[in-house]
C-alpha positions, 0 to 999 in steps of 0.5 A: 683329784682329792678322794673325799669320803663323805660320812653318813648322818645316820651311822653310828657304829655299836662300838662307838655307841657304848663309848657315848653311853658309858663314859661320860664325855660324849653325850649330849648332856656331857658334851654341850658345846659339840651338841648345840642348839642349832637345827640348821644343817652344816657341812664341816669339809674336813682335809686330812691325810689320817682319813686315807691311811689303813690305820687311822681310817677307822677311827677317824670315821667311827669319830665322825659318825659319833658326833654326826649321831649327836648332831645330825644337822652337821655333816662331816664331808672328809677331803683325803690328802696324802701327807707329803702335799695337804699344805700346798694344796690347802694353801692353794684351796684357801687362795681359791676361796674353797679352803677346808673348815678343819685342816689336819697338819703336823708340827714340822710344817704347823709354821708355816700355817701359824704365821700365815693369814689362813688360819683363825686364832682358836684361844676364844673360840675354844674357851680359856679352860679347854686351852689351859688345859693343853701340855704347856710345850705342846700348847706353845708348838701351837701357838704364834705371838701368843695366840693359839694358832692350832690344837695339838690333837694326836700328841707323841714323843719320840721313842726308840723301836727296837728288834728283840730278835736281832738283838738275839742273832746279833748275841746282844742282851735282850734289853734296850741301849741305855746311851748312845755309845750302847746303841751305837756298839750294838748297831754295829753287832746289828749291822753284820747280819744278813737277813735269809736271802742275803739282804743287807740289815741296818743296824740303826735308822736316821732319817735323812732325806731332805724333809723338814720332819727330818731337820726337827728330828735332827733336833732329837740327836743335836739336844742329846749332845748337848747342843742347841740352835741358840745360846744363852742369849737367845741368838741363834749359835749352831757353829759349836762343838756339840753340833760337830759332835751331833754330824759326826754321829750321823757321818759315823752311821752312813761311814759304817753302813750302818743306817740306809741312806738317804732314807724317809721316816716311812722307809725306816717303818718298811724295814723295821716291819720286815725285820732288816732294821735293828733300831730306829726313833719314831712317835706312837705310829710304831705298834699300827705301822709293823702289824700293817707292813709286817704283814703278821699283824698283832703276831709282830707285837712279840718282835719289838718293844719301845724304850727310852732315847738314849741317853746322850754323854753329856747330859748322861740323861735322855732327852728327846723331842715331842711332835703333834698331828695338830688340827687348825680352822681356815680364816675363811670358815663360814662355821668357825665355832662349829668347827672349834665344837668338832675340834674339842669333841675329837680331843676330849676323853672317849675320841681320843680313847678310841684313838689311843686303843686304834692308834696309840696315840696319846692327847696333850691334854693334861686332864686326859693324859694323866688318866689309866686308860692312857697307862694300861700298856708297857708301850703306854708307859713308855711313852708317856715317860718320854713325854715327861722329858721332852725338850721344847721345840724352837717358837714358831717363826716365819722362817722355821721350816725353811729351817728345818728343811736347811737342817735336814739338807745339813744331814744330808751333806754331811753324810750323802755328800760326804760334807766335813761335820765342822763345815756342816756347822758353820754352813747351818749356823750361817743359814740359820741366823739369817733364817730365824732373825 
């Protein structure tokens, strides 16, 4: 059964309090359309899988309970869904008639949610000055047919983590690689070490078990060799040399044992955490993730730190892909513009501060990235660099997470079974043409 976690009218923490108080973005008279008129009690059933993890859970509820303080006739009733299964069992509840008003979702799976018929377009509900607003590559990931379709609440790049104390017992300088050729040579180094008790460390992490977050990741490394899933002409053309070069890279890590193999994005975060990992790419999750697994918390701070992704050869310049935690309203929603109202209350500027200084994340929205609160940390800044040169993501599609979970297979083989890297292409590009017609 789902964990619903229902939140108190009455509370609103001291903190979150002062942030209504001093920064202008969340009181009634700021915040007009999150506070309304109406006096007739609501219940918004919101599902999220950030509301049963250790470290969003407390801002998420502090977010509720400030806007349930400003608005007491709406009650925020959370519906917890591990990360892995909110899309099956939202498209079940919608089909059931007890769809979610509110649906947390993530990019790699927002497809299949976009060219649904679950889910109500947002451009009128939201308003023509929220939506211009939104980060163009970010408001074109949410969007389908040139409707938006979702918001994209909880905005990152990838970056790459790495370990300055393997760095140090490898004999590597204490600084970032700067190309792929770097951070390969320096995996290697990495790779040789063993940790206290004899246990294996990795010297870099790809995630390539067969998930469709792993086949847009796998979008990261294709774009850094300076390929692509179309062409000039817009036709889907993966069998090229880039791509071979892009499977080559992944066979060379799994040949030299260098990454674990067939691992999730939550395996590299445990091994990172616990010092077996050298280096791995990931978004804003990182800071929160290693205080909590290292079990050192803010202490693990001091081991790691954030950099660009490195740079691929034939561009000579980094290039790396943007993600969303992105939050969509059920067709059959009773409280459509309430829950729009929800929405644009948690991505204004002092909810997604609070998150940014929980979480870390960063917002997609151009009057609120651009701000110092969101700029303080050399973290901070290095995300927001990335940022600033993310590649877009292919336009959404009926067949584009089939697409990603094809791609992530395509890894998959190409390093479990051992696949040739030029066959791998060829298969993707054939499955991939028929995929994105």
């Amino acid at each position: 059964m789902n964990k619903k976690v229902t939140v108190l009218l009455s509370v609103c923490l001291a903190s979150s309090m002062v942030a209504c108080s001093s920064q202008g973005g969340t009181t009634p008279e700021t915040n007009k359309s999150a506070t309304g008129s109406s006096s007739e009690p609501i219940t918004l059933k919101f599902a999220s899988w950030s509301i049963s993890e250790a470290a969003t859970k407390d801002a998420l509820e502090q977010m509720a309970s400030t806007y349930t303080s400003l608005k007491p006739n709406v009650k925020i009733e959370f519906i917890g869904i591990p990360f892995g299964n909110i899309k099956e069992q939202t498209f079940v509840m919608a089909s059931s008639g007890d769809a979610p008003d509110v649906i947390q979702t993530f990019t790699a799976s927002f497809p299949t949610y976009a060219t649904s018929d679950i889910i109500a377009p947002l451009d009128e509900l939201l308003g023509k000055d929220y939506v211009n607003d939104l980060l163009p590559s970010y408001k074109d990931d949410y969007s389908y047919q040139g409707k938006l379709m979702g918001v994209p609440w909880a905005a990152s790049p990838y970056v790459l983590y790495w370990n300055k104390e393997l760095f140090k017992k490898a004999g590597l300088e204490a600084k970032p690689p700067k190309t792929y050729d770097e951070m390969l040579e320096a995996a290697r180094k990495i790779a040789k070490l063993k940790t206290d008790s004899g246990e294996a460390v990795y010297g870099l992490g790809e995630p390539t078990d067969k998930l469709p977050i792993n086949g847009m990741i796998f979008l990261k490394t294709l774009y850094s060799f300076g390929g692509s899933i179309f062409d000039a002409s817009g036709k889907v053309n993966l069998n090229t040399p880039e791509a071979t070069s892009a499977y080559k890279y992944y066979q060379t890590l799994t040949n030299e044992n260098l990454t674990p193999q067939s691992a999730k994005l939550k395996d590299l975060r445990n091994l990172f955490s616990i010092g077996r990992l050298g280096m791995y790419v990931d978004g804003y999750y990182g800071k929160a993730v290693f205080r909590s697994l290292s079990g050192k918390g803010e202490a693990y701070d001091n081991v790691w730190e954030a950099a660009l992704v490195p740079a691929g050869s034939s561009s000579g310049k980094s290039v790396s892909i943007g993600e969303a935690h992105g939050l969509v309203i059920s067709k059959d929603s009773k409280h459509k513009q309430e829950a729009a109202d929800f929405i644009k209350f948690l991505t204004d500027k002092d909810m997604m501060l609070l998150y940014h200084q929980k979480s870390d994340v960063v917002s997609a929205r151009k009057s609120i990235s651009s701000l110092p609160e969101f700029n303080t940390s050399p973290f901070d800044k290095v995300l927001n660099e990335q940022m600033s040169i993310v590649k877009a993501l292919p336009k959404n599609n009926p067949g584009l997470e089939q697409s990603y979970l094809d791609m992530a297979d395509a890894v998959l083989k190409v390093t479990l079974a051992k696949e040739t890297p030029e066959k791998t292409a060829a298969d993707i590009d054939a499955k991939l043409k028929q995929a994105l017609k």
